[in-house]
C-alpha positions in Angstrom: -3.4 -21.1 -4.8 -5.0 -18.2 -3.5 -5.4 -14.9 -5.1 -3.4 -12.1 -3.2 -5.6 -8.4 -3.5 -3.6 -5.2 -3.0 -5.8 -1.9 -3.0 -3.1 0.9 -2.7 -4.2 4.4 -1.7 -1.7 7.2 -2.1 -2.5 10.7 -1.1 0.3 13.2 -2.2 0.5 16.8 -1.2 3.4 19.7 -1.1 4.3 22.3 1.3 1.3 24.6 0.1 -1.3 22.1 0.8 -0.8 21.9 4.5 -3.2 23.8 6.2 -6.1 22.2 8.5 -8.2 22.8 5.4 -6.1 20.8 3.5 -5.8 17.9 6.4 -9.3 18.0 6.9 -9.7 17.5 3.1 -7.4 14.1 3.3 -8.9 12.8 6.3 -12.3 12.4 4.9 -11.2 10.5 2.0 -12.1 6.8 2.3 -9.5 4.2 3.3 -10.7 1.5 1.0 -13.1 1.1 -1.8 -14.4 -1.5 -4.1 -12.0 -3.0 -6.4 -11.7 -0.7 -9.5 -12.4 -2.2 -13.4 -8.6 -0.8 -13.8 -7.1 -3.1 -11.7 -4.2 -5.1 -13.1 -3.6 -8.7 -12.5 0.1 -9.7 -12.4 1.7 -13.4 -12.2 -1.5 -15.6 -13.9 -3.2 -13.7 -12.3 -2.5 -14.7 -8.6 -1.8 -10.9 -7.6 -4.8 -8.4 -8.3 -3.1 -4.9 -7.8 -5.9 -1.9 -7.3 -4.4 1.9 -7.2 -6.2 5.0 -5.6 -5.5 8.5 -5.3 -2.2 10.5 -6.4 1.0 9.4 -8.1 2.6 12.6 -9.1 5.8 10.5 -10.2 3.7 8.1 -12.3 5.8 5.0 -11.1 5.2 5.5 -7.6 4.8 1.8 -7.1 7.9 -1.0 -7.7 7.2 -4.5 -7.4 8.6 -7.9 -6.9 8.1 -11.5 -7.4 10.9 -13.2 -6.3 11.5 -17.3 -6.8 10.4 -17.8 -3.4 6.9 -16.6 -4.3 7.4 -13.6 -2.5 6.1 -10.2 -3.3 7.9 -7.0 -2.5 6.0 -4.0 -3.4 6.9 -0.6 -1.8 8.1 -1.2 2.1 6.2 -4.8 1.8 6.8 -8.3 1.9 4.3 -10.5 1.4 5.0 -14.5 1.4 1.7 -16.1 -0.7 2.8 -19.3 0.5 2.4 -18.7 4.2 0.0 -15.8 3.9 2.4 -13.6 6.3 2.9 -9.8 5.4 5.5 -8.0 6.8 6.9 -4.4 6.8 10.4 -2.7 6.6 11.0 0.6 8.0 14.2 1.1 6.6 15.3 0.2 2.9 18.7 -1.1 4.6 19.6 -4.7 3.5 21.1 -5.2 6.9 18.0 -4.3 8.4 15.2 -7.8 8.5 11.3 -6.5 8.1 8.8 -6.7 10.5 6.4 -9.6 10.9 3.0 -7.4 11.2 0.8 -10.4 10.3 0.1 -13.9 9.3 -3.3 -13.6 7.4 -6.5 -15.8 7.9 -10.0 -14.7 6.6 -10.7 -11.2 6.5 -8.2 -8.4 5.2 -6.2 -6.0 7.1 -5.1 -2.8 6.1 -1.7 -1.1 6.4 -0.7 2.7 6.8 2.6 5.1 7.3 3.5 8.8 5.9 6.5 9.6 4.2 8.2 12.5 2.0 10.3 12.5 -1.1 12.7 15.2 -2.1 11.6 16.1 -6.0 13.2 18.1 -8.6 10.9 19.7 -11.1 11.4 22.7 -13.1 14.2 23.6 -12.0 12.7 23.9 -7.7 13.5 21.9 -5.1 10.6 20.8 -3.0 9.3 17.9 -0.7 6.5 16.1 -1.9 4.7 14.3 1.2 2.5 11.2 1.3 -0.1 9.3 3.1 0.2 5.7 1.7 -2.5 3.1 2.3 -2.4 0.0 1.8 -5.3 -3.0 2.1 -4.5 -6.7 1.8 -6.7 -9.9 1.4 -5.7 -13.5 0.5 -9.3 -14.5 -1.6 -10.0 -18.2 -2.8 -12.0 -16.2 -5.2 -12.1 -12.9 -6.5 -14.9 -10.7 -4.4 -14.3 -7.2 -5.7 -16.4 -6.1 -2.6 -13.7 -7.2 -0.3 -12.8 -4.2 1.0 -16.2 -3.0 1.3 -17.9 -5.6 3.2 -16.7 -6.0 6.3 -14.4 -3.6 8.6 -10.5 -5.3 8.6 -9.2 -7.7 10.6 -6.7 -5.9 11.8 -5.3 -1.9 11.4 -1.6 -0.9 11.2 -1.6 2.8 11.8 1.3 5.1 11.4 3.7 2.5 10.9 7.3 4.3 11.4 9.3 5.4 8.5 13.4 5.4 9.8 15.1 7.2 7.5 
């Protein structure tokens, strides 16, 4: 079986941090990087997970193996049997994802914005995101991945329906 790599790169800001300053700030960040020493393996190890950037929650991230050897994490589904990764744009159960793509060699990376409404202290405010998210299928782990070679393929502002 293959080993399934998941760098996730969150960026996180609030209403205050929205000036171009600010976006000029986020844009520059990198989209990928090398896989971190703090990466976690899950499942024997078939599913190396590698977080980035802001979690001001600290459980940003929920994941999934179901009995069909299918990872859910966040608004993914990834099938490590046939390598396909798709995407749901609304958390709706009667609502099927979207088939974004069914990987070969290479990795292909995955991005949308969204906003949560947090409660903290006794304020209201929204806390918005830039999530990132980079995806190989490796016969061996490479923690270079990422870093060698430009993606296969780019998903751009995926849509959010809320």
């Amino acid at each position: 079986m293959h080993i399934l790599v998941l760098q996730i790169i969150i960026q996180q800001w609030d209403k205050s941090q929205q000036s171009d300053l600010h976006k000029k700030a986020r844009e520059d960040l990198p989209g990928h990087y090398p896989i971190s020493p703090s990466a976690f393996m899950l499942f024997n190890g078939n599913i190396v997970i590698d977080q980035h950037g802001d979690d001001v929650s600290g459980n940003r991230i929920h994941y999934q193996l179901t009995k069909a050897d299918t990872l859910l994490i966040d608004r993914f589904r990834i099938d490590l049997n046939a390598k396909t990764v798709e995407f749901k744009p609304r958390l709706q159960a009667d609502e099927p994802p979207i088939l974004l793509s069914k990987m070969k060699d290479g990795w292909i990376q995955c991005q949308y914005q969204w906003r949560y409404r947090i409660e903290e202290g006794g304020f209201i405010y929204w806390l918005y995101e830039n999530v990132i998210i980079n995806i190989s299928f490796l016969e061996e782990m490479d923690k270079n991945v990422f870093m060698s070679k430009p993606p296969e393929q780019r998903f751009e502002n995926l849509q959010i329906n809320y």
